[in-house]
VEXDREN-2710 file (C-alpha; in Angstrom, 1 decimal):
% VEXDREN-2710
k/r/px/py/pz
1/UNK/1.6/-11.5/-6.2
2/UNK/-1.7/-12.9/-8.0
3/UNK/-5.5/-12.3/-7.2
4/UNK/-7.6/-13.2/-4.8
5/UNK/-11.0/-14.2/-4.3
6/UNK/-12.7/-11.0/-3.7
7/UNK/-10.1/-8.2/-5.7
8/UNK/-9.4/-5.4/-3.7
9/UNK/-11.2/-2.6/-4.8
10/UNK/-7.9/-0.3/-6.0
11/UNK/-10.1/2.8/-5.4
12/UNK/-11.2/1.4/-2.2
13/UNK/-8.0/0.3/-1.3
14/UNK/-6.3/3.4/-2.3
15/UNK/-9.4/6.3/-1.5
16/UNK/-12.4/5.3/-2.6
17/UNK/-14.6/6.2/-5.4
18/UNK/-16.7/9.3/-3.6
19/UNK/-20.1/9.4/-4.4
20/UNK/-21.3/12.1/-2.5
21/UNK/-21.1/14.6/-5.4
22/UNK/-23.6/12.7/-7.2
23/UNK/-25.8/11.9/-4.3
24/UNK/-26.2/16.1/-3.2
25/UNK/-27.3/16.3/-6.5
26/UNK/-29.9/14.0/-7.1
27/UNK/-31.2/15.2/-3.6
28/UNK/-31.0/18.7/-4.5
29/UNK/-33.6/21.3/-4.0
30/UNK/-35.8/21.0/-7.2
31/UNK/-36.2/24.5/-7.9
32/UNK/-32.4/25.0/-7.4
33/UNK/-31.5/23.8/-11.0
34/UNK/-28.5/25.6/-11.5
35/UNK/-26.7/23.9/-8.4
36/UNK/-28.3/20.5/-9.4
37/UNK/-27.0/20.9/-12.8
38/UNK/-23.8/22.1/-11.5
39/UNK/-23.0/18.8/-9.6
40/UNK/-24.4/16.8/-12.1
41/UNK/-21.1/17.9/-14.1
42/UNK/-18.9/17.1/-11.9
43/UNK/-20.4/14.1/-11.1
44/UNK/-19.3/13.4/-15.0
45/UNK/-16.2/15.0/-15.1
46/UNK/-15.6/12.5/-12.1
47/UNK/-16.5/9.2/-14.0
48/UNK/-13.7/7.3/-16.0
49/UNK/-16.2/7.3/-19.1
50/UNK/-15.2/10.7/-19.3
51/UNK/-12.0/10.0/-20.3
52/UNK/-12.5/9.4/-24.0
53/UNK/-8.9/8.5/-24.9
54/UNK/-9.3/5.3/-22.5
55/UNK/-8.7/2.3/-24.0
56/UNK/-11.9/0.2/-24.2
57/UNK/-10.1/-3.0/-22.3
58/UNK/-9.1/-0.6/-19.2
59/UNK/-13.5/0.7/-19.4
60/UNK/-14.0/-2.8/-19.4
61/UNK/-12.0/-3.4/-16.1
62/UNK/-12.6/-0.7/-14.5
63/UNK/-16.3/-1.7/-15.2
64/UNK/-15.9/-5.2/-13.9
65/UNK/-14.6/-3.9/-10.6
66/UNK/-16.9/-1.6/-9.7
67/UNK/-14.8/1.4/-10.3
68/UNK/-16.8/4.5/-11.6
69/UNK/-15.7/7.1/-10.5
70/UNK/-12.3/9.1/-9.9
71/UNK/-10.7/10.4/-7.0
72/UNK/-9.3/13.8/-6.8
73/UNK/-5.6/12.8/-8.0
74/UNK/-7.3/10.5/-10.8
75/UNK/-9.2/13.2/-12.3
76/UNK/-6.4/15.6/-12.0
77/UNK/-3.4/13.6/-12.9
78/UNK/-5.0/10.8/-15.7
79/UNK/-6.2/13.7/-18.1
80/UNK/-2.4/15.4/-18.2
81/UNK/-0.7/11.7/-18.2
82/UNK/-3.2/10.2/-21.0
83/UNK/-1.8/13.2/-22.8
84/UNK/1.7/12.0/-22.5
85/UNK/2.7/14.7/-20.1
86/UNK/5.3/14.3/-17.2
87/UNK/3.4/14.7/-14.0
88/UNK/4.2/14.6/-10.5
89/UNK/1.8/13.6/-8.2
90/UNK/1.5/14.3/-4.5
91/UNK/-1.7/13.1/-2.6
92/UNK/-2.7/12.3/1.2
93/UNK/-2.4/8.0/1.8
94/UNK/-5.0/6.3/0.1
95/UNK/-5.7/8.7/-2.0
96/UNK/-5.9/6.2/-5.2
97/UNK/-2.6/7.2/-7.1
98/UNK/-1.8/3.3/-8.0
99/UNK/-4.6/3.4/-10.3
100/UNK/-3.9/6.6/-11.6
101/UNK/-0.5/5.5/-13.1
102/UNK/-1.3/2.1/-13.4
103/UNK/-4.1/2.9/-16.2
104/UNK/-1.7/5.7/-17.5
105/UNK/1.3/3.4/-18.0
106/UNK/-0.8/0.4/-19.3
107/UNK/-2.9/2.6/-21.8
108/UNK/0.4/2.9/-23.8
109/UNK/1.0/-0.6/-24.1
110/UNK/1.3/-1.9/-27.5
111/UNK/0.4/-6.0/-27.1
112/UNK/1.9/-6.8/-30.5
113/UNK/5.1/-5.6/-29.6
114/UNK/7.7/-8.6/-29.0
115/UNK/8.9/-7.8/-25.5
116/UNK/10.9/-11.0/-25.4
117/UNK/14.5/-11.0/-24.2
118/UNK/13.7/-7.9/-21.4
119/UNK/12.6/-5.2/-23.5
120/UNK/9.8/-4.0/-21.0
121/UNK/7.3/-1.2/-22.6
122/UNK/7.0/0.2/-18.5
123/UNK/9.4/0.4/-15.5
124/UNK/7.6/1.2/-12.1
125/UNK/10.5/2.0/-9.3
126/UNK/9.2/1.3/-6.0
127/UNK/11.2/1.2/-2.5
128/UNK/10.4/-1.5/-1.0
129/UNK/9.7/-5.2/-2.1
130/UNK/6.8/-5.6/0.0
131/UNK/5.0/-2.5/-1.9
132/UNK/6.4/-3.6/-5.2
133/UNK/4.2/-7.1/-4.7
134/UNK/1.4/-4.7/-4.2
135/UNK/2.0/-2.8/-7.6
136/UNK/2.3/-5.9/-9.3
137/UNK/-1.5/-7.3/-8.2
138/UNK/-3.1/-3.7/-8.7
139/UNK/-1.3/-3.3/-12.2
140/UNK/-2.8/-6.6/-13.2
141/UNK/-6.1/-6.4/-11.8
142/UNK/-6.6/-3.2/-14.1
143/UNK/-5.0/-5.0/-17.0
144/UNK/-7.7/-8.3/-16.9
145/UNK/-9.3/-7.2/-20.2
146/UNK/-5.7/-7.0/-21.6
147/UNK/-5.7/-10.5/-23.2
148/UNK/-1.6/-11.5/-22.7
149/UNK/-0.4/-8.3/-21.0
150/UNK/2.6/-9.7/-18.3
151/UNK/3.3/-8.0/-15.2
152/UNK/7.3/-8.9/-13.8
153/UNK/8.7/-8.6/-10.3
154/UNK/12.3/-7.8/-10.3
155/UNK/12.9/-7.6/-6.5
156/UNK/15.8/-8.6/-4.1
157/UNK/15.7/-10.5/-1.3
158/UNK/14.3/-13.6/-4.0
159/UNK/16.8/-15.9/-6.3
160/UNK/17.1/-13.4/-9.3
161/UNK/16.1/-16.7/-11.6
162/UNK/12.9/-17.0/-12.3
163/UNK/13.0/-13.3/-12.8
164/UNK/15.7/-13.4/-15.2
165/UNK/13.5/-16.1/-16.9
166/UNK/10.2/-14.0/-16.8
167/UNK/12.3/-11.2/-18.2
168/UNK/13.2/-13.8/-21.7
169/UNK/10.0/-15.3/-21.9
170/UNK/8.8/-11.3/-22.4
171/UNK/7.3/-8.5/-19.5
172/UNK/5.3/-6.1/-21.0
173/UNK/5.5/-4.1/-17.3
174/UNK/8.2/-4.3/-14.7
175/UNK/8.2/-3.3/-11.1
176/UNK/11.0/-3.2/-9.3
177/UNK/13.2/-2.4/-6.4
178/UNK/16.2/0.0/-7.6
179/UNK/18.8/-2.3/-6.9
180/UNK/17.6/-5.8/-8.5
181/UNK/16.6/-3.3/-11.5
182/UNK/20.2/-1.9/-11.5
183/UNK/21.9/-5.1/-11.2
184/UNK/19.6/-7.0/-14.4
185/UNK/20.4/-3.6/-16.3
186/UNK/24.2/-4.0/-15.8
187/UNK/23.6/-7.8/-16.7
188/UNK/21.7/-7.2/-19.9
189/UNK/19.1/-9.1/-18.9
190/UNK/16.8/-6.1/-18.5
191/UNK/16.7/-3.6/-21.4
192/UNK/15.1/0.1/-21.6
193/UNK/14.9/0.6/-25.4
194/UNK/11.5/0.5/-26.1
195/UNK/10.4/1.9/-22.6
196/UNK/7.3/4.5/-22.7
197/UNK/6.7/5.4/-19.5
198/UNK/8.9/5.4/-16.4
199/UNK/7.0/5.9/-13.1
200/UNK/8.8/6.7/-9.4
201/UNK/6.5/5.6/-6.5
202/UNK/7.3/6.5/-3.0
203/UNK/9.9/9.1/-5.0
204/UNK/11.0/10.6/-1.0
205/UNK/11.1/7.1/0.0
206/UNK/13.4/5.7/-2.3
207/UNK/15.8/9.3/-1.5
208/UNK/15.5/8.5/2.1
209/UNK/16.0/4.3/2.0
210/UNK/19.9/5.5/0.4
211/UNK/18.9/4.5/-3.4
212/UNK/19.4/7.6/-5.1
213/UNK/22.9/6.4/-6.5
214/UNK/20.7/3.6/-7.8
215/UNK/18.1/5.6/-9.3
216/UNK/20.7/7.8/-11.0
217/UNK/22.5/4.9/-12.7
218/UNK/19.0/3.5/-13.8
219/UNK/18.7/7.0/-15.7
220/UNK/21.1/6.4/-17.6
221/UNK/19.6/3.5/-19.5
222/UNK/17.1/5.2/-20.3
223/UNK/16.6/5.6/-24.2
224/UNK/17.8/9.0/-25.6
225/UNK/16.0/11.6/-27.2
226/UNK/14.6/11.2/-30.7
227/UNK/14.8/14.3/-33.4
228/UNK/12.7/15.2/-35.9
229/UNK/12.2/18.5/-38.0
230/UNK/9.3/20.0/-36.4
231/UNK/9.5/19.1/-33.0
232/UNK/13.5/18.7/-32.8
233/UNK/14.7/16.8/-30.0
234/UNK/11.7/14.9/-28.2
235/UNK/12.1/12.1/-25.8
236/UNK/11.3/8.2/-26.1
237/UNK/9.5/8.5/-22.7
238/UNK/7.1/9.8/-19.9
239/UNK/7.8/10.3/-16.8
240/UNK/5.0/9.7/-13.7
241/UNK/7.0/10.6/-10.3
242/UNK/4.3/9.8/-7.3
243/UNK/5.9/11.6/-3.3
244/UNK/4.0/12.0/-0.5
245/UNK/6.4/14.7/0.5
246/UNK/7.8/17.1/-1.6
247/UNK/11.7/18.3/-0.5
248/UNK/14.7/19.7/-2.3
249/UNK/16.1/16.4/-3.0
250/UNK/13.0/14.9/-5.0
251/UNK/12.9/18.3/-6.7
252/UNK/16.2/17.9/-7.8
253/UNK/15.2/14.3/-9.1
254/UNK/12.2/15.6/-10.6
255/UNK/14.3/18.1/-12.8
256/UNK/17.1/15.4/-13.8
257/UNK/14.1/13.1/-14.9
258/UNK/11.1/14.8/-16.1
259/UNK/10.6/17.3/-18.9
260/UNK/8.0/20.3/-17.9
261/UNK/6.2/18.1/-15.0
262/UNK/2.6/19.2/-14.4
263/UNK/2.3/19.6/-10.4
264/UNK/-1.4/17.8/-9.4
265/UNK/-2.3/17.4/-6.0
266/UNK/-5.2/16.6/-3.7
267/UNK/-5.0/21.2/-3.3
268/UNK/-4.4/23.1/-6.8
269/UNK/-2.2/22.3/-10.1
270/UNK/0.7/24.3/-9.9
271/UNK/1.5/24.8/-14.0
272/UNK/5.0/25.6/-13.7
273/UNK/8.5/25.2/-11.5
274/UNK/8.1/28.6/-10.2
275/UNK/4.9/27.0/-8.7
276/UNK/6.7/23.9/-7.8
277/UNK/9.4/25.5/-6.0
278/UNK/6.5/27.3/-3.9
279/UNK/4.6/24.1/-3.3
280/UNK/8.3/22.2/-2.0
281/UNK/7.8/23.3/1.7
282/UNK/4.1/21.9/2.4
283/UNK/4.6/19.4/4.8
284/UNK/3.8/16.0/4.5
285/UNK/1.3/16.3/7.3
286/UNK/-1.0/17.9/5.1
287/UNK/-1.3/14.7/3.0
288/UNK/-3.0/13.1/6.2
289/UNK/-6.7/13.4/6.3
290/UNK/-7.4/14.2/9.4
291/UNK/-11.1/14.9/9.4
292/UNK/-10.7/11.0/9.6
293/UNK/-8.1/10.5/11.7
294/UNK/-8.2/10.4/16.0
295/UNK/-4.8/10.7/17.4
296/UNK/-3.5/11.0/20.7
297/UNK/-0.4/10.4/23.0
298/UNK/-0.7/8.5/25.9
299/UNK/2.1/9.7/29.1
300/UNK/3.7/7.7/31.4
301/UNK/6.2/8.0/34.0
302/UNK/9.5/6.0/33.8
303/UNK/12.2/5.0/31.4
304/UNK/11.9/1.4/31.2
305/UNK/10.7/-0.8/29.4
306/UNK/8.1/-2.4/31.7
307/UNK/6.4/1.4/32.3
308/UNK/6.2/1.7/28.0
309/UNK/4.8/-1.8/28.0
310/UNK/1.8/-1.6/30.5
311/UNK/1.2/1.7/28.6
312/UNK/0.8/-0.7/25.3
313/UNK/-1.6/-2.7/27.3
314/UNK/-3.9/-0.1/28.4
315/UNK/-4.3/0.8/25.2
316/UNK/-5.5/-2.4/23.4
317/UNK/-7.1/-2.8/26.4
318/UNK/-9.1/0.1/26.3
319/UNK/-9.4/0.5/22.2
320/UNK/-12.6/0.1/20.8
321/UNK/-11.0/-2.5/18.2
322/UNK/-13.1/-0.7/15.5
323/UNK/-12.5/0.6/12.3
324/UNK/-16.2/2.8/11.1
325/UNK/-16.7/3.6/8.1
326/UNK/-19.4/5.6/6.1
327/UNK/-21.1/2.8/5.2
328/UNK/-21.1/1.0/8.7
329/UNK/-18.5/-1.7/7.8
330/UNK/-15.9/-2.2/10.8
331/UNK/-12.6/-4.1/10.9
332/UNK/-10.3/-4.8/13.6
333/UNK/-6.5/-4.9/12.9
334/UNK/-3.5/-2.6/14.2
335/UNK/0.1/-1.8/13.8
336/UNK/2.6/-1.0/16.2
337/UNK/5.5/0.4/15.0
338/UNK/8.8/0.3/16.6
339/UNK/12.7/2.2/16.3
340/UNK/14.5/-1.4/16.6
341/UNK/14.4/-4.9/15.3
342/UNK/15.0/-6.2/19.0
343/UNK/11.8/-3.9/19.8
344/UNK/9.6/-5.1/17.1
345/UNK/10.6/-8.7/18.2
346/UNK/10.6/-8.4/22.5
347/UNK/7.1/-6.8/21.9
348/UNK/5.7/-9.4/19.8
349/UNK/6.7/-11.7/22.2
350/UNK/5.2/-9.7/24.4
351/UNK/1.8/-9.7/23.1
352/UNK/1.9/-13.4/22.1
353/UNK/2.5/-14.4/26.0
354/UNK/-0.7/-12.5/26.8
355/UNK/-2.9/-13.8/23.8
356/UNK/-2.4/-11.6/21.1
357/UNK/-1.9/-12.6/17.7
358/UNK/0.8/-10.3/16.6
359/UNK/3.6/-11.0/14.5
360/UNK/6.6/-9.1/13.8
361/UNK/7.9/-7.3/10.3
362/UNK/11.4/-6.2/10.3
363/UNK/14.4/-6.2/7.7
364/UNK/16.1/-9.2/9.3
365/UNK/13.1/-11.6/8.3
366/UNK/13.8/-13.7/5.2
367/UNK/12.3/-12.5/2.1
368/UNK/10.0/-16.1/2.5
369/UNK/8.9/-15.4/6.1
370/UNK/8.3/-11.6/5.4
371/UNK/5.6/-12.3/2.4
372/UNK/4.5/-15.0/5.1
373/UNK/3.9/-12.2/7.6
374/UNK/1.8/-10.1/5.9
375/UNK/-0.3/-12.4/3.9
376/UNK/-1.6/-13.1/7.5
377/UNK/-1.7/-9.4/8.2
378/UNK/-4.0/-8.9/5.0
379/UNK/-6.3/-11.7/5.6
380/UNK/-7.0/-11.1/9.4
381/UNK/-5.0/-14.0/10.6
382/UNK/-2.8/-12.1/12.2
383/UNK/-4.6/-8.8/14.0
384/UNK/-1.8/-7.1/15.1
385/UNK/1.7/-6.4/13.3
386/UNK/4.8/-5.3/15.0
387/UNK/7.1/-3.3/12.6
388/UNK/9.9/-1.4/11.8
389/UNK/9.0/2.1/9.3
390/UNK/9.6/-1.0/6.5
391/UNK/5.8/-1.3/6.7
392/UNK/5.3/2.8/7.3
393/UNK/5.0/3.7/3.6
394/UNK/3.5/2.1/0.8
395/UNK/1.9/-0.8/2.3
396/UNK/-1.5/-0.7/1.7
397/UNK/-3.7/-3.2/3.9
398/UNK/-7.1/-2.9/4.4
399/UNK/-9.1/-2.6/7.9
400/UNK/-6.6/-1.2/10.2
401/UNK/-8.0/0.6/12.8
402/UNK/-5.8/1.1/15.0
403/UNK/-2.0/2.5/14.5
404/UNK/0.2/2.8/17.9
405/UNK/3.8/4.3/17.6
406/UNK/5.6/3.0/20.3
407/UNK/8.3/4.8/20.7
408/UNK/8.1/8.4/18.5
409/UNK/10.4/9.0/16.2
410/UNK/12.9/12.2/15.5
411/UNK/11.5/12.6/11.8
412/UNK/8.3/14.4/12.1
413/UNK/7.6/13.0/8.4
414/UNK/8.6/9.0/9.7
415/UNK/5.3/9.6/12.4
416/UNK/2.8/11.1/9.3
417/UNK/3.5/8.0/7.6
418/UNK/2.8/5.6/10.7
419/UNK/-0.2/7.4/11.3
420/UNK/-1.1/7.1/7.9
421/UNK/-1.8/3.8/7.7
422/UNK/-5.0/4.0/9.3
423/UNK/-7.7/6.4/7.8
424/UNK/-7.8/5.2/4.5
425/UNK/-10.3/5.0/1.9
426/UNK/-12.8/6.7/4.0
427/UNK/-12.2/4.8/7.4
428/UNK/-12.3/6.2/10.5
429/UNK/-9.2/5.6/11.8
430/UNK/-6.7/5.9/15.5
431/UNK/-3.2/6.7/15.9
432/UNK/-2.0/6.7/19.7
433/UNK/1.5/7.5/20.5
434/UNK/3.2/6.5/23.5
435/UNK/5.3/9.0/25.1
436/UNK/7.5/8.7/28.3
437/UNK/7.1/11.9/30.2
438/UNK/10.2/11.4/32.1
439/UNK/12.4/11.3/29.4
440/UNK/15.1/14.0/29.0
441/UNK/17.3/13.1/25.4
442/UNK/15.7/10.1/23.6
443/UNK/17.4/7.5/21.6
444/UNK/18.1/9.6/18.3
445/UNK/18.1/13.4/20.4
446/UNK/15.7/15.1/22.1
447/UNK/13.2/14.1/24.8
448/UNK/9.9/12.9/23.6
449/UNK/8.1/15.1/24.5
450/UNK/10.0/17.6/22.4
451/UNK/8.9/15.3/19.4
452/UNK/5.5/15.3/20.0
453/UNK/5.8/19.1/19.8
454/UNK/7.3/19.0/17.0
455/UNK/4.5/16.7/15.3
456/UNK/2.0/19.3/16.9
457/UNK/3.4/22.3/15.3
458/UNK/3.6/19.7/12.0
459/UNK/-0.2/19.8/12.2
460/UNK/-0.8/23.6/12.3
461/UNK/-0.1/24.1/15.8
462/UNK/-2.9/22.0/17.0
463/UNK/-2.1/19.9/19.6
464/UNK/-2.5/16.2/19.5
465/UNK/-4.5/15.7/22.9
466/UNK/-2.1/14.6/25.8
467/UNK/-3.5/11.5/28.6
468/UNK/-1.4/10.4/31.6
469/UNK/-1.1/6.9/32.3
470/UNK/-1.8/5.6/35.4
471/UNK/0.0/2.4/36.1
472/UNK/-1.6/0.0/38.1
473/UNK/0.2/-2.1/40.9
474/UNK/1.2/-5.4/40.9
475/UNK/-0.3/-7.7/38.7
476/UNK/-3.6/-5.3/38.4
477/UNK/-2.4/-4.4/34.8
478/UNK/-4.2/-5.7/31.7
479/UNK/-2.8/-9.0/30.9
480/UNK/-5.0/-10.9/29.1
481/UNK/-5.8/-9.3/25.8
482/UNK/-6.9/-12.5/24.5
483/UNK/-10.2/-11.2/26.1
484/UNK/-10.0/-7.7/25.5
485/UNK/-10.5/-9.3/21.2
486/UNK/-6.8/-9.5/19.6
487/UNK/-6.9/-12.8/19.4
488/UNK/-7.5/-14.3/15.8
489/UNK/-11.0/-16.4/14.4
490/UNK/-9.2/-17.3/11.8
491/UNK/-6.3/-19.6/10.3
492/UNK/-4.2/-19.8/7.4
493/UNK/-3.5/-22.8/4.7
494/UNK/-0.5/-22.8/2.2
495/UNK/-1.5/-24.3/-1.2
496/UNK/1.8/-25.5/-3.0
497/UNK/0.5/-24.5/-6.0
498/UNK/-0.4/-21.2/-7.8
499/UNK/-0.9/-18.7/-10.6
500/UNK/1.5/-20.7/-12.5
501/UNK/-0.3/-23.9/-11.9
502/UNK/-3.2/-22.4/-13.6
503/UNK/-5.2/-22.0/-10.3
504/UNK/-8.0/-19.7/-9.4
505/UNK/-9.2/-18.3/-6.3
506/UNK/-12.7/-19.7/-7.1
507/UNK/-10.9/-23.6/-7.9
508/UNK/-9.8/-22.9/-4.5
509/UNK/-13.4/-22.0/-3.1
510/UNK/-14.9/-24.9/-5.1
511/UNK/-12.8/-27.5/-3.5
512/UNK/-12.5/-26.8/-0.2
513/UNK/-16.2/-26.3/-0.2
514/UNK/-17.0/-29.2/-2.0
515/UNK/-18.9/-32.8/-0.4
516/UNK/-15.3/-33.9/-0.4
517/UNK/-13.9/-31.7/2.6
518/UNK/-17.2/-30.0/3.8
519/UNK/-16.3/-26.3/4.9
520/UNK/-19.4/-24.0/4.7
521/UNK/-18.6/-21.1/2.0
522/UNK/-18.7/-18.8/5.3
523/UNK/-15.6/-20.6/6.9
524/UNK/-13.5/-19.6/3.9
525/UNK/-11.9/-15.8/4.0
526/UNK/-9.5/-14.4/1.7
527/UNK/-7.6/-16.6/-0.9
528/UNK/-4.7/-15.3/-2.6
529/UNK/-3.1/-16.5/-5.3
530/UNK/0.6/-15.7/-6.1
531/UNK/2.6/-17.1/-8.6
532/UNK/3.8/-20.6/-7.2
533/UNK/1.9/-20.4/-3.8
534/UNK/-1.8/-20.0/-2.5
535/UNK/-2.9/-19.1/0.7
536/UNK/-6.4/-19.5/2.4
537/UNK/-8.1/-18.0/5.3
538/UNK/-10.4/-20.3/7.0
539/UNK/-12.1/-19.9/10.5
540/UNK/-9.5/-21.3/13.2
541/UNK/-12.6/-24.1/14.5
542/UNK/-12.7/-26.1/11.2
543/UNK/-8.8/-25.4/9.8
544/UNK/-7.8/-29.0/10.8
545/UNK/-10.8/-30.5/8.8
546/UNK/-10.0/-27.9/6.1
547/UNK/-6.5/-28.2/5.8
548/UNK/-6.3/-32.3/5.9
549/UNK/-9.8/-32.5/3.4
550/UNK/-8.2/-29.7/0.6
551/UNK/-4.6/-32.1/0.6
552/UNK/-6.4/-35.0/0.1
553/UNK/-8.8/-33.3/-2.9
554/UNK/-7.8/-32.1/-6.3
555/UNK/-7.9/-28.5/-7.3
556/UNK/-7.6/-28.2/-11.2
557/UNK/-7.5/-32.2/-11.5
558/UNK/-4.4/-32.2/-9.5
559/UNK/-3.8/-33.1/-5.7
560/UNK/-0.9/-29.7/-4.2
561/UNK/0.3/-30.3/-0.4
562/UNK/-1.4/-28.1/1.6
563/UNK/0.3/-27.0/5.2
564/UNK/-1.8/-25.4/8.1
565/UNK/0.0/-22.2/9.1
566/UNK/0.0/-21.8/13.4
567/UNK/3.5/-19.9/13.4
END
C-alpha cells in the first residue's frame, strides 16, 4: 500500500485527536482557576510533545499531519511502551491503537543497522491481508521524517517474490500474515535476530481465524534471552499484543509471549495478572462506543429469501444515507455483511439490478480483485460493500454510515465487530440488523431472535429497539435505490505505475489536471499510490475524458497505461 493524496489522518482514522479538553478549558469560568488549570494539564499530558523520549523525526510527522494530541489508549499505552515495557492493549474500534504501536515500534529503529538479507528490526502479526496493507500505509505515513526507513508486506494470497526480494534488499519493519511469515521463517529468507519489538494486532482475531499453531511456531524464532550480571536473564525484545476482546485463549498467548504485560485500556490500567485475570470477562461490547452508535433490528415475517430481501430494501430505502459528525462533515457508504459467500454474491447482485453500486468481499475473490474491491470501497466508488466477517475486524475505512447485518450471527462478539465499523473517530454511526421473526433454529442454532437476545443482554441488558416490517404487495416494494442515493458520482482509473516508479499522488493531480487532459482539480477524489499500481477517483461525468487524456500524458516524464474501472 502507498500514500495518497490527502493521508488519512491515523488519529482520525483510528479515534480522533479530542479537543474538547482543551476547549472547556479555555472557556472556563474565569474565576474558577483551579478547574481551568486543571484541564489545562491534561490538555498537556494529552499532546505528543509531552512525550519527551520521542524521537524528533516521529514530532516532526506527527506535526506534519496534524496530529497533536493523544487518544486515551495513546496516552496510556505510548508512555509504558516508550519505556520498553510489554503492554497489552485493549480499546473500543477506532480508538487510534495503530499509531500507538506504530510510533512505539518505529522509535526503536536504528537506521544504520544493515537490515539486508531479512533481518527486520520489527515484526507486526496481523490476521488478515487486507488489514496488514493498512498497517503498512499507517506505519509509513508516521515514519516520512525517517529518511530510508522500509516498510515490507509479507502476505499470502500474492507471488511470495517480490517479497522475498524486498526482504534481501533490507526491511527495517515487517507486517505480515502468520502463515507467509511462518513459511519465509522456515525458508530463511526472513530472520528474527536482531528483532526489537514484536507487536500482535487483532491478537483474538488471529486465535479465532485458526492461526495460533502459526503464531506458536513464529515464537520460536524469536531471539533468546540475553544475560548479564546485574540484570541476569533479560530478553532481546518487546512485546505490544493489541485485542479487542480479551478471553482465556489470548490470555494464555499473552503469558507464553510477554514478560510482566502492563494492562491499558480505554477504562483503568490494571498493573498486574491478578488484575488481568479480573479484566478477562469484559465483553467485547463494551469496546463499542455507543453514545455514537444507533442500532436497531428490523422484523419480518417469513423464511425466504425474498421476505429478508425486501427487508434490505426498506432499509436503504428509508436510511438517511448520512454519516454526522461533530464537526458537520457527512459521508455516505455502508456494509452489509453476510454468513455465506453465495449470500454476499446473490445480494450484490441483487442491489446491482436495482441501481446500487455494491460490490462483493469474500475469501473466494483473488487476492488482485479483492485489493480491487476495496480501493473502490475507500474512495467512494463503490457505496456499498457486501461481505463476509473478512471485512468485520480490522478494516478501517472511512465514512461509513451505515452497517446492516443481514443475517445475525451465533457469536455475540462476530455482531460487535460488524457494528463496529460504523461510529468511528467521532461519527455518528447506524447498525440495523435484520431478523426473521418466524424463524425457529437458524443456520448455526438458535432462532434469531434468540441471538438478538443474546446481543441485548451483551449490551447491559438494554434492548436494541425492535421494528416490524411490513411488506408491501406486488411490485409496491422499493426497487429503485438508484433514486433513493446508492448509486456512485464517481469512477475509478488504474495507473500502471506506482510507488516504485517514483510516482506521487500530487504527479498524479498535476497531470490529470494539467491543459493536456483538462479535469477541474474538483473532478479528482482520492489517489492512491501502492507500490506498482495507482488508482484515481474521478467524478463518473468526465472519467472517459480523464481516463483517455492521463494515457495519453506523461506523469514523471513517462507515459503508464491507464484503464477505466466500470466492473
Amino acid at each position: 500500500m502507498g500514500r495518497v493524496v490527502r493521508p488519512c489522518s491515523l488519529l482520525a482514522a483510528e479515534g480522533s485527536s479530542d479537543g474538547s479538553d482543551g476547549a472547556a478549558a479555555a472557556n472556563a469560568d474565569d474565576n474558577d482557576s483551579d478547574n481551568s488549570d486543571e484541564k489545562l494539564h491534561e490538555k498537556d499530558n494529552r499532546s505528543f510533545s509531552s512525550l519527551e523520549v520521542l524521537r524528533p523525526e516521529l514530532l516532526q510527522s506527527l506535526e506534519r499531519l496534524g496530529h497533536k494530541t493523544m487518544t486515551t489508549i495513546q496516552k496510556k499505552s505510548l508512555p509504558l511502551a516508550l519505556a520498553g515495557k510489554d503492554v497489552i492493549g485493549k480499546a473500543k474500534t477506532g480508538s487510534g491503537k495503530t499509531a500507538a504501536f506504530g510510533l512505539a515500534l518505529l522509535q526503536k529503529i536504528d537506521l544504520t543497522m544493515d537490515n539486508r538479507r531479512g533481518r527486520p528490526q520489527a515484526i507486526v502479526l496481523s490476521p488478515t491481508r487486507e488489514l496488514a496493507q493498512q498497517l503498512v500505509t499507517s506505519i509509513r505515513t508516521l515514519a516520512t521524517s525517517m529518511n530510508g526507513l522500509r516498510v515490507v508486506a509479507l502476505t499470502g494470497g500474492m507471488p511470495s517474490r517480490d517479497q522475498r526480494a524486498g526482504l534481501k534488499l533490507g526491511a527495517h519493519v515487517v507486517v505480515a500474515t502468520p502463515g507467509r511469515c511462518l513459511q519465509l521463517l522456515e525458508d530463511g529468507c526472513l530472520h528474527m535476530v536482531v528483532v526489537s519489538t514484536l507487536v500482535m494486532d487483532e491478537a483474538d482475531t488471529l486465535l479465532d481465524m485458526g492461526f495460533e499453531e502459526e503464531v506458536n511456531r513464529i515464537l520460536h524464532f524469536l531471539p533468546s534471552s540475553s544475560h548479564n550480571e546485574k540484570e541476569g536473564n533479560r530478553r532481546c525484545y518487546q512485546t505490544l499484543l493489541f485485542s479487542a476482546t480479551w478471553g482465556n485463549r489470548v490470555e494464555q498467548l499473552s503469558k507464553r509471549v510477554q514478560h510482566q504485560p502492563e494492562m491499558v485500556s480505554d477504562g483503568v490500567v490494571s498493573q498486574n495478572q491478578k488484575d488481568i485475570q479480573a479484566s478477562a470477562s469484559s465483553t467485547a461490547a463494551a469496546q463499542v462506543d455507543r453514545s455514537l452508535l444507533h442500532q436497531s433490528a428490523l422484523l419480518f415475517t417469513g423464511n425466504d429469501d425474498n421476505a429478508r430481501l425486501a427487508a434490505l430494501s426498506h432499509v436503504l430505502a428509508t436510511s438517511n444515507n448520512i454519516a454526522a459528525t461533530k464537526n458537520g462533515s457527512s459521508s455516505s457508504s455502508c456494509i452489509i455483511f453476510c454468513e455465506t459467500r453465495a449470500q454476499c454474491n446473490s445480494v450484490s447482485d441483487f442491489l446491482r439490478v436495482r441501481g446500487v453500486s455494491a460490490l462483493p468481499l469474500h475469501g473466494e475473490l483473488e487476492q488482485n480483485d479483492r485489493e480491487k474491491t476495496l480501493v473502490r470501497f475507500r474512495n467512494k466508488t463503490c457505496r456499498i460493500l457486501v461481505a463476509t466477517n473478512v471485512a468485520s475486524r480490522g478494516l478501517d475505512v472511512d465514512g461509513v454510515g451505515l452497517v446492516i447485518c443481514y443475517e445475525l450471527n451465533k457469536d455475540v462478539d462476530v455482531h460487535v465487530h460488524r457494528v463496529g465499523r460504523t461510529a468511528r473517530a467521532e461519527s455518528l454511526g447506524e447498525a440495523v440488523s435484520l431478523v426473521s421473526a418466524s424463524s425457529v433454529e437458524g443456520r448455526k442454532g438458535g432462532s434469531e431472535i434468540q441471538r438478538l437476545d443474546a446481543i441485548d443482554e451483551a449490551f447491559g441488558g438494554e434492548s436494541i429497539p425492535r421494528n416490524m416490517h411490513k411488506q408491501k404487495k406486488g411490485n409496491e416494494e422499493d426497487d429503485d435505490l438508484k433514486e433513493k442515493g446508492w448509486a456512485a458520482d464517481w469512477s475509478t482509473l488504474l495507473v500502471m505505475g506506482g510507488r516504485k516508479d517514483k510516482i506521487r499522488p500530487g504527479d498524479v493531480l498535476g497531470a490529470i489536471s494539467s491543459d493536456n487532459v483538462g479535469i477541474e482539480g474538483a473532478d479528482v477524489g482520492k489517489i492512491e499510490v501502492m507500490d506498482r499500481r495507482t488508482w484515481v477517483a474521478v467524478r463518473t461525468s468526465v472519467a472517459k475524458k480523464a481516463a483517455e487524456g492521463l494515457g495519453k500524458s506523461k506523469i514523471k516524464k513517462r507515459k503508464f497505461r491507464v484503464h477505466l474501472i466500470d466492473s
